[in-house]
C-alpha positions, 0 to 999 in steps of 0.5 A: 376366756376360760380360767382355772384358780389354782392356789401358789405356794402361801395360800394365795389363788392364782389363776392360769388359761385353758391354752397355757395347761395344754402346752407342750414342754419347751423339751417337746418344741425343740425336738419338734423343730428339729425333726422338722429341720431335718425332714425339710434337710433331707427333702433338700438333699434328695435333690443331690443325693446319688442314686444308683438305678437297676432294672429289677428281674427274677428267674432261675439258674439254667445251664448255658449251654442248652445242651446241658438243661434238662433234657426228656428222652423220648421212646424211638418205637412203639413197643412196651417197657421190658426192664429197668436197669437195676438201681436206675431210681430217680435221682441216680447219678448216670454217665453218657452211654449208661443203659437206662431202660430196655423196649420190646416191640409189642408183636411177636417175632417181628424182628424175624417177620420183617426180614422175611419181608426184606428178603421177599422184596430183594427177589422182587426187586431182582426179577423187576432187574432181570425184566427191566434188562430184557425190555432194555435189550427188546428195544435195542433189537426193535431199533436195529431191525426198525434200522434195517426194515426202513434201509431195505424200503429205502432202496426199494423205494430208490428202485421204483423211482429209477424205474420211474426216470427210465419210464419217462426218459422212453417216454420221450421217444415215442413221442418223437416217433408218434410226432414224426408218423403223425407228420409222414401220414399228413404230408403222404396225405397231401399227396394222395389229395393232389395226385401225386402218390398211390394210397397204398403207401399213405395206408402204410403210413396210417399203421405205422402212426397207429403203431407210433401212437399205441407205443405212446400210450402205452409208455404213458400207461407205463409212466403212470404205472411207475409212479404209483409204485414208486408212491406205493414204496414211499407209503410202505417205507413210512409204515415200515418205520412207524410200525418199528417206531410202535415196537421200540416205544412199546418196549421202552414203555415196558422198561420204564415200567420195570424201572418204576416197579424197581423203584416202588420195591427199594421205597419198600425195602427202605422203609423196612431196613427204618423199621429194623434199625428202630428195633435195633435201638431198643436199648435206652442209653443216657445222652449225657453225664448227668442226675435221673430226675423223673422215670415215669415207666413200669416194668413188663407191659407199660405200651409206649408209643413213639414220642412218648417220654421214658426218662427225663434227666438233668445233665451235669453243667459245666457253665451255669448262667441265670435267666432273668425275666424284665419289664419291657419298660427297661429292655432298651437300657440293658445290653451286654456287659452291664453289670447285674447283683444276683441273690440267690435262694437260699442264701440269705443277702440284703440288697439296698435298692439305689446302693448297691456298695452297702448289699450284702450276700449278693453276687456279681454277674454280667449280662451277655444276651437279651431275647430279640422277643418277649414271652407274650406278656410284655417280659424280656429274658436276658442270660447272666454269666458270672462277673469275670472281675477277680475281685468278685465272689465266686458263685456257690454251687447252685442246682439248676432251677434255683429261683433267682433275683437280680437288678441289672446296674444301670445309670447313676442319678441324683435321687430326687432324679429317680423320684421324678421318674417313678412318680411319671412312670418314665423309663430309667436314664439313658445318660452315659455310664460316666455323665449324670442324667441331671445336673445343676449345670444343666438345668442353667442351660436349658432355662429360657433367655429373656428378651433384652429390654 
């Protein structure tokens, strides 16, 4: 071993090793175990330690109710810009019904040349009246005489066929008087044949059936007759009817045209009257109490079109809240009326992570809404009002827009708890509010029983 000679106290040498100069102080060590003894202390008591777990978010202040965000009033027509309400600058204060800007349409006189337009179209649109009434009146007269021609056919047609039944009924007659000619001229000729009649009454007899037959035939000609007229009626009849039918159809074709050219006139005008109430809303107004943020407008002769932005202004709020935007990680563990510390720019707050009962500057404020979707990145927006708890501080006044921190109060945990969950990358405790997400008890509970031996 190395050695090093010194010289004590009277001159006499003394010799010490390397290992025992490099020693520390007996001071040193002690500090050293002590250090140690509390760092082994504090790992030990993380394990009991309780640890209050948040869901950490940022966003802004908004005003809840959305009428009262920030709003972008758009153009109504398409015209150009014709003044500016002196003293309307960006961040002038404005109340609801302020004039704020006035628009001009970019045509001359085209208020005056829309209204001639209307009054043209009213005049179409009584003459298609008057039209459409004198084709409603031709097919009443059509339907009445078409009524009349078919009633003046059907007795016509009724007359022909009684003149048919009383041709056939004489029918009937004659040939009873042919039968009975036919049967005197055979019996008369018998007679002649044996000898006992002169054939001088048996030539008597064939004229009178010659006489019975001709009447016959010339009843039947008549029957035959009668009902081809009595057919010819029922064919005039028909025609009558269907050339009335083509009338009346012809004529209601006629008004239903009228009636559709009526039609066409109002969709016309009505487009017209639109064009002439936009031109009425020329004058801009402010939609609300509020602050001008932005006019991004000249003076004679910027050309807007309809749509495009005039002025955007912040409405005054009545009841501010804060969006916040969290990990999707944690969303299953927030709802309504969890409590969340807020700290807000530009208000100084130091907000110890675990402890919320030593932060200070923060404010107190209560979930009531978390977004059913998320914003495309895996973020979740729930709204923040301010805590209804008397015992917290009220908000300050706070512009919309303010940038904002927070941390959504979850479960309280022992800390070694929440180290186990951060380093596996879990999500936060879903133990109840009032039940420890771990105990000792339950760590009993849950160890396997060995078997009996």
């Amino acid at each position: 071993m190395n050695s090093i000679g010194t010289l004590a106290a009277g001159g006499m040498p003394v010799r010490s090793t390397v290992f025992e100069l490099v020693q520390s102080s007996r001071l040193i060590r002690r500090i050293a175990r002590v250090v140690l003894g509390g760092l082994l202390l504090a790992v030990v008591a993380m394990f009991f330690l309780p640890w209050q777990q948040t869901s950490r978010g940022s966003g802004r202040v908004i005003a809840f109710v959305p009428q009262e965000r920030q709003q972008t009033v758009t153009s109504p027509i398409r015209g150009i810009v014709e003044s500016v309400t002196p003293g309307m600058v960006e961040g002038a204060r404005v109340s609801q019904g302020d004039v704020v800007l006035e628009l001009q349409p970019q045509a001359a006189n085209l208020r005056e040349q829309l209204e001639n337009q209307l009054d043209d179209l009213n005049a179409k649109l009584d003459a298609a009246g008057v039209k459409a009434g004198a084709y409603r009146r031709n097919i009443a007269g059509f339907e009445q005489a078409r009524d009349f021609a078919v009633l003046a056919a059907e007795e016509m047609v009724a007359s022909a066929k009684a003149k048919l039944d009383a041709k056939e009924r004489l029918v009937g007659g004659y040939r009873a008087k042919q039968l009975q000619a036919s049967q005197n001229h055979e019996r008369q000729t018998r007679l002649v044949r044996e000898g006992a009649t002169a054939e001088r009454e048996l030539e008597q007899l064939k004229r009178d059936l010659d006489v019975a037959d001709a009447e016959l035939e010339s009843a039947l000609l008549e029957v035959t007759a009668a009902e081809k007229e009595y057919e010819a009626k029922q064919h005039e009849r028909d025609e009558k009817r269907s050339s009335a039918e083509t009338r009346v159809d012809e004529s209601r074709a006629y008004e239903q045209a009228a009636i559709g050219e009526q039609s066409s006139i109002r969709k016309d005008i009505r487009d017209l009257e639109i064009k002439l109430e936009e031109l009425s809303r020329q004058t801009i107004t402010a939609p609300r109490d509020g602050t001008i943020f932005r006019i991004p407008l000249f003076e004679r002769g910027q050309a807007v079109k309809e749509g495009d932005p005039l002025f955007t202004i912040v409405p005054d709020t009545s009841q501010r809240a804060v969006e916040l935007w969290i990990n999707g990680n944690d969303v299953p563990l927030v709802r309504p009326g969890d409590h969340v510390r807020l700290q807000f720019e530009g208000w100084p707050a130091v907000q110890v992570t675990g402890w919320p009962s030593v932060a200070v500057g923060t404010f107190g404020g209560e979930v009531v809404a978390v977004d059913a979707t998320d914003d495309g990145l895996g973020r979740f927006r729930i709204q923040v009002r301010p805590c209804t708890d008397p015992t917290e501080q009220a908000w300050p006044e706070l512009r919309q827009g303010v940038r904002v921190n927070g941390w959504v109060m979850l479960r309280q945990v022992r800390l070694g708890w929440e180290i186990w969950r951060q380093l596996n990358g879990f999500p936060a405790s879903l133990a109840k509010p009032d039940e420890p997400a771990w105990s000792s008890d339950d760590a009993k509970s849950s160890a396997p029983k060995l078997p009996k031996s």
